[in-house]
C-alpha positions as CSV (number, residue, x, y, z in Angstrom):
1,X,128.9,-91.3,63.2
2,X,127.3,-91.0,60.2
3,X,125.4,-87.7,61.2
4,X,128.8,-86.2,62.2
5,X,130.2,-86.8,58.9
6,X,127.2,-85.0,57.2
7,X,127.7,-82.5,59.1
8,X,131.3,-82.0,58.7
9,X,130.4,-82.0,55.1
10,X,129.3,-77.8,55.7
11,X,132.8,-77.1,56.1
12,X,133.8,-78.8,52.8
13,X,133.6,-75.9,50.2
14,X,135.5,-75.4,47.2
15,X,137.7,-72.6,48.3
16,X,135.9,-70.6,44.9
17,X,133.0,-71.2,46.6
18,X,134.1,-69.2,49.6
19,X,134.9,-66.7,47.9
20,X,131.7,-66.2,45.7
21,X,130.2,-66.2,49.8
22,X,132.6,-63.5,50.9
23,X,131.7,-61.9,47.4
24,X,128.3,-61.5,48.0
25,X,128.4,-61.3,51.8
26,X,130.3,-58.1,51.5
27,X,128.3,-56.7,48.3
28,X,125.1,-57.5,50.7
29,X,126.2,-55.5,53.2
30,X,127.4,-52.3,51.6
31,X,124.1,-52.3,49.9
32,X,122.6,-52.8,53.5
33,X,124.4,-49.7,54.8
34,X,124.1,-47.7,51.9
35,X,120.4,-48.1,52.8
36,X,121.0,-47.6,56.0
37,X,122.5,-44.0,55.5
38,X,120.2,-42.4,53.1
39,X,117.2,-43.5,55.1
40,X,117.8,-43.9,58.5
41,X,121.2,-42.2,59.5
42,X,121.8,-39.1,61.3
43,X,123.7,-36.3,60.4
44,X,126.7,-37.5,62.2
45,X,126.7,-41.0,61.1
46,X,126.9,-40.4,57.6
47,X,130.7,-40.4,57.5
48,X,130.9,-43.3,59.4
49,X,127.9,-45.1,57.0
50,X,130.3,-44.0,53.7
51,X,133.5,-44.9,55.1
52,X,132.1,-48.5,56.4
53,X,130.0,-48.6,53.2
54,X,133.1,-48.2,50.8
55,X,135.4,-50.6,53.1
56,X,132.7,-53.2,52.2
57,X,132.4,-52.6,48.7
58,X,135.9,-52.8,48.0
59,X,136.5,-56.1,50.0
60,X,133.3,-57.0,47.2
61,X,135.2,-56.3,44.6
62,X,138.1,-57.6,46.0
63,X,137.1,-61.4,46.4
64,X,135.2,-60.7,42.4
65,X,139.1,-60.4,41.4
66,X,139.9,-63.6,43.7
67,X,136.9,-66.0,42.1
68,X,137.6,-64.6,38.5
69,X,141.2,-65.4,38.1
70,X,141.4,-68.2,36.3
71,X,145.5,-68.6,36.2
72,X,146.3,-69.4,39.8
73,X,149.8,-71.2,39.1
74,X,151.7,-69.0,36.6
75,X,153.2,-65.9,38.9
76,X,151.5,-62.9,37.8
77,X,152.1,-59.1,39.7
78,X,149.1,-57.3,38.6
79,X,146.6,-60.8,39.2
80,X,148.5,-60.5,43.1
81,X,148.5,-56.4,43.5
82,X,145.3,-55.4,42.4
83,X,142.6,-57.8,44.7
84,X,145.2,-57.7,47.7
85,X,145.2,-53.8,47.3
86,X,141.4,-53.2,47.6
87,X,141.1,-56.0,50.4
88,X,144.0,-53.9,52.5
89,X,142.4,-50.6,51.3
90,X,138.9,-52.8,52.8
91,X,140.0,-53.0,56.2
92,X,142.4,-49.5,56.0
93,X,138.6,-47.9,55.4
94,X,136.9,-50.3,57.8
95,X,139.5,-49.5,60.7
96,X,139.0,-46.0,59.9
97,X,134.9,-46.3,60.6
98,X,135.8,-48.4,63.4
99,X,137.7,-45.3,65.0
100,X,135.0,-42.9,64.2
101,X,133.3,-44.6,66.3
102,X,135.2,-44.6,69.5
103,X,135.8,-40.3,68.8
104,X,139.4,-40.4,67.8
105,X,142.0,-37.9,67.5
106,X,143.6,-36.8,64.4
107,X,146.6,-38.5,65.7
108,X,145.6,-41.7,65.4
109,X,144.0,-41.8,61.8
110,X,147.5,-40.3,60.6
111,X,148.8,-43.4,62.4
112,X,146.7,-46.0,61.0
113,X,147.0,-43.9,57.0
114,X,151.0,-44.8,58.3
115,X,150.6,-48.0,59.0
116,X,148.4,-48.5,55.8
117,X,150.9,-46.7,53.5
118,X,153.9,-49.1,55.2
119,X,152.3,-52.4,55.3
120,X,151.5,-51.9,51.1
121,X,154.4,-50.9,50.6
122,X,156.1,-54.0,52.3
123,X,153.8,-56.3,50.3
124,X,154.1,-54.9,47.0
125,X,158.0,-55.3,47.6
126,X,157.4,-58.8,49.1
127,X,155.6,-59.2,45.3
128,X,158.7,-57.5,43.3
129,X,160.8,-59.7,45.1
130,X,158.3,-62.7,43.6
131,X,158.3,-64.1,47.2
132,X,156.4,-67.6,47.5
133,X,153.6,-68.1,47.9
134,X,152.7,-69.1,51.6
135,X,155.3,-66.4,52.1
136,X,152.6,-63.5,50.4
137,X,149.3,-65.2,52.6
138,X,151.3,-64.9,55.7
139,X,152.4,-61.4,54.4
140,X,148.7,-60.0,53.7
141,X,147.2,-61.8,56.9
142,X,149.7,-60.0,58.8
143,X,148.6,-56.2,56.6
144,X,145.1,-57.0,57.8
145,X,146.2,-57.8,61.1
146,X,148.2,-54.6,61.5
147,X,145.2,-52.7,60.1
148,X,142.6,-54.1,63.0
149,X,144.5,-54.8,65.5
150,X,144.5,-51.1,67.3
151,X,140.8,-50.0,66.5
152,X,139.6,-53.8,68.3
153,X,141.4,-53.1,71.1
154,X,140.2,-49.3,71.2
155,X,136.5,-51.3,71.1
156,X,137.1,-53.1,74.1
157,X,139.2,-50.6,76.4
158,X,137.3,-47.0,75.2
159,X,136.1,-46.1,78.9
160,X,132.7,-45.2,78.2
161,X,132.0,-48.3,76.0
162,X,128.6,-49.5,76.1
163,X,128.5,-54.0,76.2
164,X,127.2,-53.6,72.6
165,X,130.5,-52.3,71.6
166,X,132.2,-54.3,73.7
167,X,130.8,-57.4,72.1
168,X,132.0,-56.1,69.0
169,X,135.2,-55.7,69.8
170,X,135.3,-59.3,70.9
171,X,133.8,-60.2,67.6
172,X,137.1,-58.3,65.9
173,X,139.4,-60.1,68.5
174,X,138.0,-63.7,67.4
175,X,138.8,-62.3,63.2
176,X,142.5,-61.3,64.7
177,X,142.9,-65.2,66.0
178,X,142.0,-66.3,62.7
179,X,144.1,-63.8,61.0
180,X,147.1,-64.5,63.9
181,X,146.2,-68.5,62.5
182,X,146.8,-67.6,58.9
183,X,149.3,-65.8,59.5
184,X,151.6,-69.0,61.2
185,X,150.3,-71.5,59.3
186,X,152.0,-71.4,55.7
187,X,155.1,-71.2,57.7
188,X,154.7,-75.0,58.8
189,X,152.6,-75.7,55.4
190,X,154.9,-73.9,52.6
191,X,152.5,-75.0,50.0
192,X,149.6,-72.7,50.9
193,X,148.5,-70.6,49.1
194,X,145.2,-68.7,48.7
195,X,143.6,-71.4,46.1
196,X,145.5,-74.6,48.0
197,X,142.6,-76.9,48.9
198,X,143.2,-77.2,52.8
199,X,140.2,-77.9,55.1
200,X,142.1,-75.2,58.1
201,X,142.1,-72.6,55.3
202,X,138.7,-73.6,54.7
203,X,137.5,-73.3,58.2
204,X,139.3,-69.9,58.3
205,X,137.6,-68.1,55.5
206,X,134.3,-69.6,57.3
207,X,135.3,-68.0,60.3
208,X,136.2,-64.6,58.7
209,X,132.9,-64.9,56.4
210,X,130.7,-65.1,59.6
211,X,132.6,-62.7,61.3
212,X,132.6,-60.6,58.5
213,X,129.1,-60.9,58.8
214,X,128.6,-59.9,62.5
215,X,130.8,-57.5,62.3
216,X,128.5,-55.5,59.4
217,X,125.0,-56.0,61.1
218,X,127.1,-55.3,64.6
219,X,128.4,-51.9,63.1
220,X,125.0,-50.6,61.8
221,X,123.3,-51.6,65.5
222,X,125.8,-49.9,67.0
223,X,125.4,-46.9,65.1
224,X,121.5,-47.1,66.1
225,X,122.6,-47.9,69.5
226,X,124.6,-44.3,69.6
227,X,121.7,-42.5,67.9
228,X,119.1,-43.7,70.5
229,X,121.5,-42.6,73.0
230,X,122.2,-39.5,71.6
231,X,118.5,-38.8,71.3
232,X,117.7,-40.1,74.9
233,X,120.6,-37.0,76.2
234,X,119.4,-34.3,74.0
235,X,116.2,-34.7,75.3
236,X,117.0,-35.2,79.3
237,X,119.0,-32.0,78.3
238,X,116.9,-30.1,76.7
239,X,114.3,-30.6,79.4
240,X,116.9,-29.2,82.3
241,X,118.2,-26.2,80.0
242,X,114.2,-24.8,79.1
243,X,113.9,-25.0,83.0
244,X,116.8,-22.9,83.6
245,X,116.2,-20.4,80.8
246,X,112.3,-20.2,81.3
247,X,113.6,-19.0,85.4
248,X,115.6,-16.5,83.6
249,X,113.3,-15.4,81.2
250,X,111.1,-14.9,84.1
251,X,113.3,-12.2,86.5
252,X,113.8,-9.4,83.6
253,X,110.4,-9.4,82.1
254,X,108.6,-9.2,85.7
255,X,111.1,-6.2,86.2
256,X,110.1,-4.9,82.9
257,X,106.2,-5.4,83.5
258,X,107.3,-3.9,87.4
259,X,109.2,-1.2,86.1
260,X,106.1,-0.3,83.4
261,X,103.2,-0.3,85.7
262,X,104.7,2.1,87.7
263,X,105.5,4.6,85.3
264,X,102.1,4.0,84.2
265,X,100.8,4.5,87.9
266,X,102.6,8.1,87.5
267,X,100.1,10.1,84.9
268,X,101.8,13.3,85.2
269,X,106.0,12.0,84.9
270,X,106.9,15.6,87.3
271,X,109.6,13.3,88.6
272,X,112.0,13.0,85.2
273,X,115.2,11.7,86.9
274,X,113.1,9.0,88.7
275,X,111.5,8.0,85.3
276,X,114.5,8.2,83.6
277,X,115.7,5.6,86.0
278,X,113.1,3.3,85.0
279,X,113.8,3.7,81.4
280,X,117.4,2.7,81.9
281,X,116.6,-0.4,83.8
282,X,113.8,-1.0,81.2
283,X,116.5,-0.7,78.7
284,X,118.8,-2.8,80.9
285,X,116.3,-5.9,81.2
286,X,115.6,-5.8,77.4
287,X,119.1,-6.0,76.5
288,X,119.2,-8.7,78.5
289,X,116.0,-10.7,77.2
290,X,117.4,-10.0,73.8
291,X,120.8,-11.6,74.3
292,X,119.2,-14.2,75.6
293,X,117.3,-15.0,72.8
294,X,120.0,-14.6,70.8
295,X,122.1,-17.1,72.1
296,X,118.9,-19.3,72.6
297,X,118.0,-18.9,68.7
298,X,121.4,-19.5,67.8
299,X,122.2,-22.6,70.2
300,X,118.5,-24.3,68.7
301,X,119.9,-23.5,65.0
302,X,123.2,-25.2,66.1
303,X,121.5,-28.2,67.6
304,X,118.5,-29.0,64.7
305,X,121.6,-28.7,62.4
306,X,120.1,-26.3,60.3
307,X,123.2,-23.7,61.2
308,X,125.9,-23.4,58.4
309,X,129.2,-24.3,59.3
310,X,131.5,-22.5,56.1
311,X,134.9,-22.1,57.2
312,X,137.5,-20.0,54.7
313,X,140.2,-17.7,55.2
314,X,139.0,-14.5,57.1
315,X,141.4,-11.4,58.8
316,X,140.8,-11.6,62.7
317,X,141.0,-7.8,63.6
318,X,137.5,-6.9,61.7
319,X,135.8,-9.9,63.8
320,X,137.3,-8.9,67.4
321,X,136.7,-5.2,66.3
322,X,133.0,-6.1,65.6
323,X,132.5,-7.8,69.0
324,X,134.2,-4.7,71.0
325,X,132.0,-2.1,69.0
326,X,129.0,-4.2,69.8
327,X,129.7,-4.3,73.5
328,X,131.2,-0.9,73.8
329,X,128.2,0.9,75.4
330,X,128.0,-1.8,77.9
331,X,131.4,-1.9,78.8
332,X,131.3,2.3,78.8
333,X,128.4,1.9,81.3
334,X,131.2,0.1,83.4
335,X,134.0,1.9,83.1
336,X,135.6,-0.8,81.6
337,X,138.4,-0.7,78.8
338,X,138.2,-3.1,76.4
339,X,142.1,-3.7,74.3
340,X,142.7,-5.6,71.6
341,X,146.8,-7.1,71.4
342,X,145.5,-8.8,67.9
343,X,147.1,-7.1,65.3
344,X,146.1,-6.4,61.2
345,X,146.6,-8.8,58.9
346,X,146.5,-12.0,60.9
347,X,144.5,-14.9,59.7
348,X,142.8,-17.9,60.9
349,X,140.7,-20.4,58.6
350,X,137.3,-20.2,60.4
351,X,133.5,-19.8,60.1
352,X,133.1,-15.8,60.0
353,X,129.8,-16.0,62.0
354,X,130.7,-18.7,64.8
355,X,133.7,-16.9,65.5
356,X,132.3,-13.6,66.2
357,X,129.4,-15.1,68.0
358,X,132.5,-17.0,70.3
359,X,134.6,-13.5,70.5
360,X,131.0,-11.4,71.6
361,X,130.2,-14.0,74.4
362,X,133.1,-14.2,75.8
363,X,134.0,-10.3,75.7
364,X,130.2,-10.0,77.2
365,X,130.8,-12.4,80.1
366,X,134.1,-10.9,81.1
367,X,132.4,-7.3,81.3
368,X,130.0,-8.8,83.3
369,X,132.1,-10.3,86.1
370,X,134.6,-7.7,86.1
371,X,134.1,-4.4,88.5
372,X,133.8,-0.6,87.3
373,X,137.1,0.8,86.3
374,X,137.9,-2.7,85.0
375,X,140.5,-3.8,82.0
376,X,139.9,-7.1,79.2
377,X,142.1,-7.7,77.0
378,X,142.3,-9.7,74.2
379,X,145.2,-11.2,72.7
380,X,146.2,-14.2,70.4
381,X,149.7,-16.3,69.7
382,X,150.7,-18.8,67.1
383,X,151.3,-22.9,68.0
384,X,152.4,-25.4,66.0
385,X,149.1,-27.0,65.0
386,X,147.0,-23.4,64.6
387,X,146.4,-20.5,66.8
388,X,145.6,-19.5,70.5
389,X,142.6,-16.8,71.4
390,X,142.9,-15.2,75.2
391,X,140.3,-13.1,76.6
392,X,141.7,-11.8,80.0
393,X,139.8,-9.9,82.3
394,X,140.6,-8.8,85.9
395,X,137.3,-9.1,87.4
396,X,136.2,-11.4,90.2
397,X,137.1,-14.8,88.9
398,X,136.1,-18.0,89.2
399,X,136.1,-20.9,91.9
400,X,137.7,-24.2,90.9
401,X,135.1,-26.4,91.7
402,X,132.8,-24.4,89.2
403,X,135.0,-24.1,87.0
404,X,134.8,-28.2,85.4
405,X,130.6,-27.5,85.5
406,X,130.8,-23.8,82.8
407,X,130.7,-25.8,79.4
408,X,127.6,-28.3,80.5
409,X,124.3,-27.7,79.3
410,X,123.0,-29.5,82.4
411,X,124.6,-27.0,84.9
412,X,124.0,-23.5,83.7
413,X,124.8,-21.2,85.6
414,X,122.8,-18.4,87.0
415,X,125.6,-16.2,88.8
416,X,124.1,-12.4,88.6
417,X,127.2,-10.4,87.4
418,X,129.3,-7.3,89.6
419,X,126.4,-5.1,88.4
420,X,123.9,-8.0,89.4
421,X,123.9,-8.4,85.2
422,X,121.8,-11.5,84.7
423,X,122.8,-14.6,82.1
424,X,122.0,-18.6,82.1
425,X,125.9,-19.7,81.1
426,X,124.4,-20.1,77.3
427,X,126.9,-18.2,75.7
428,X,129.6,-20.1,76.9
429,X,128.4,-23.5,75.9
430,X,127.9,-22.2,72.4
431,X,131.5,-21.1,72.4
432,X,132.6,-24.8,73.2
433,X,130.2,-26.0,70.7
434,X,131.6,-23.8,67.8
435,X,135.1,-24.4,69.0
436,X,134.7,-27.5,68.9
437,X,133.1,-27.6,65.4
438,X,136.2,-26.1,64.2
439,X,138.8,-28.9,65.8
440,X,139.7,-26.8,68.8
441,X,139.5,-27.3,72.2
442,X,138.7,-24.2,75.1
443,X,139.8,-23.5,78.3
444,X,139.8,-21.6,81.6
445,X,142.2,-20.5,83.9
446,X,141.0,-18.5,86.8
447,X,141.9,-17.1,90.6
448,X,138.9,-16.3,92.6
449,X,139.8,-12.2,92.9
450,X,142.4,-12.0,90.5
451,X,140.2,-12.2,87.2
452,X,139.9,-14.9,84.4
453,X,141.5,-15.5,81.4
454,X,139.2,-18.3,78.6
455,X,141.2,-19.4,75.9
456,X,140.4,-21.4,73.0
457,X,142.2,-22.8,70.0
458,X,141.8,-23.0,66.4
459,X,143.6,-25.6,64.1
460,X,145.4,-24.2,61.1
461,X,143.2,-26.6,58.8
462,X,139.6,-27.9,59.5
């Protein structure tokens, strides 16, 4: 009996006490992943490293202002605002890392800023008001509820969530109960408040210190979890796509070596229309080599990171323009019209480069899979949240069981063109990788015969 007692003796802890824990818990841990980000983070965890790193250093600060006050009976508004702001603003920032993490949509940060902007708003009215109080515990519990309550379950529920994450969702879920308990319990005990000496409000700032803890250490594994990950695919990829481009590296220069060692065979060239046949192809295969490099130059810059990403204000006609003077010769060799529906003076808040290097590709592959005498046409219309790009062609189209496989560096596609024109599928998956470095999305829609038409999107801001 007497062991139990000492050890129930861990859970009595002057309620300052607590807070000097949570205090240097939280200061601990934002120096932790401050560490973390300027040593060992990626590229795209740093975001996630500030955002989490800030949400901790506020809830610091936070429970500083909570241990200094020294007045704790005489009602005081900017004593009650200004610690209660920076721990909401705490898990507003922490909520936001926590959705970072689980790739979510604009929508639902504008929802939780919402919810964040509301829930102040209600409490700083509940202090105007001078509520009681176990009235303004229950009040704030229920803010940092509100601010967890949809990223946990996003943790648990994300379809692709790894155990890892899962755990620390669970971890989340187990804070919510103690929040959930704190936020009933000064409604049977009116005379809590957040200095009343009360073993269950004890126990729960125990509870939210460890899991405050966990949840820290939990975040940055899982960040490490993701990079690992990450690492192990790019590889795997990277291994699959430098089989498929070394194949078609292969077929144009052993036509090009082909090609040579026979005009090299013929000493005396009597037959000019036969050599200038070989030239053409020649020419044909190097323009082909070349794009590929091109693509495979640009695709390497975009993956090592090392490929600027400067979006500003830019007119769209002189960027489509570019891409149909560039490809004007090989659509002429086709017979194909190229048209442009895009008019002067329209503009779209993009990266200059990316978005010619999207327009060229996709201009290029629907000359390529449309016949002689063919017709693409490009055109563009305005939505609510940014702008619509079509390229149309009335070539062959495409199948719709190949259609899901085009934007996957894993199945790149080899499909000769109506000419037999060679490509690997490259340029398309840098399209969907600079599209979707600018916020938009793109898409296909295709009848096998009756041509294709790939459209992508642009958000008005970035």
């Amino acid at each position: 009996m007497e062991i139990l007692n000492q050890f129930l003796k861990l859970f009595v802890l002057d309620i300052r006490n607590v807070m000097g824990l949570l205090f240097w818990g939280n200061f601990a841990l934002a120096t932790l992943v401050f560490t973390f980000r300027f040593t060992l983070s990626s590229k795209d965890t740093k975001t996630h490293l500030l955002v989490f790193g800030f949400s901790k250093i506020f809830q610091s600060f936070a429970w500083l202002a909570f241990f200094l006050r020294t007045d704790t009976v005489t009602f005081n508004p900017v004593n009650i605002i200004i610690p209660n702001t920076l721990v909401f603003g705490s898990y507003y920032l922490e909520s936001i890392a926590m959705l970072m993490m689980v790739n979510s949509s604009k929508k639902a940060y504008r929802i939780q800023a919402v919810l964040f902007a509301v829930m102040l708003s209600a409490f700083y009215l509940a202090v105007w008001c001078e509520a009681a109080a176990n009235i303004r515990v229950a009040l704030a519990s229920f803010v940092i509820f509100i601010m967890l309550i949809i990223p946990a379950f996003r943790f648990l529920t994300e379809t692709r969530s790894s155990m890892f994450k899962k755990i620390l969702g669970f971890n989340y879920f187990i804070l919510l109960i103690a929040v959930i308990f704190r936020i009933i319990y000064p409604f049977f005990k009116t005379s809590t408040s957040l200095y009343s000496v009360d073993p269950a409000q004890q126990i729960i700032f125990l509870i939210i210190f460890l899991m405050m803890i966990i949840s820290g250490v939990g975040y940055l594994l899982l960040l490490q979890e993701e990079k690992e990950l990450q690492v192990k695919k790019l590889l795997e990829d990277k291994n699959r796509f430098f089989s498929i481009i070394a194949h078609d590296l292969k077929g144009p220069f052993n036509g090009i070596i082909g090609l040579s060692e026979l005009l090299l065979e013929d000493e005396t060239h009597t037959n000019y229309k036969e050599t200038n046949e070989y030239i053409k192809l020649i020419h044909q295969s190097s323009k082909s080599v070349s794009s590929l490099l091109d693509n495979l130059l640009t695709w390497a810059q975009s993956q090592t990171g090392s490929l600027g990403f400067n979006p500003q204000r830019i007119e769209i006609s002189p960027v489509v323009d570019k891409a149909i003077h560039l490809l004007a010769n090989v659509a002429k060799n086709k017979n194909i019209t190229i048209h442009s529906e895009i008019t002067a003076r329209e503009y779209v808040f993009a990266d200059k480069n990316m978005l010619e290097t999207i327009f060229r590709n996709l201009i290029s592959n629907a000359i390529k899979f449309t016949e002689t005498n063919g017709e693409v046409v490009l055109s563009m219309t305005k939505e609510n949240n940014g702008l619509v790009f079509s390229v149309r062609d009335n070539g062959i189209g495409i199948a719709p069981d190949k259609m899901a496989a085009l934007f996957a560096v894993d199945h790149l596609h080899t499909t000769a063109g109506t000419n037999d024109e060679t490509g690997t599928g490259l340029g398309l998956m840098l399209c969907k990788d600079f599209i979707e470095k600018h916020g938009g999305v793109i898409w296909l829609e295709s009848e096998p015969g009756k041509g294709s038409d790939f459209r992508f999107s642009i958000p008005d801001s970035i």
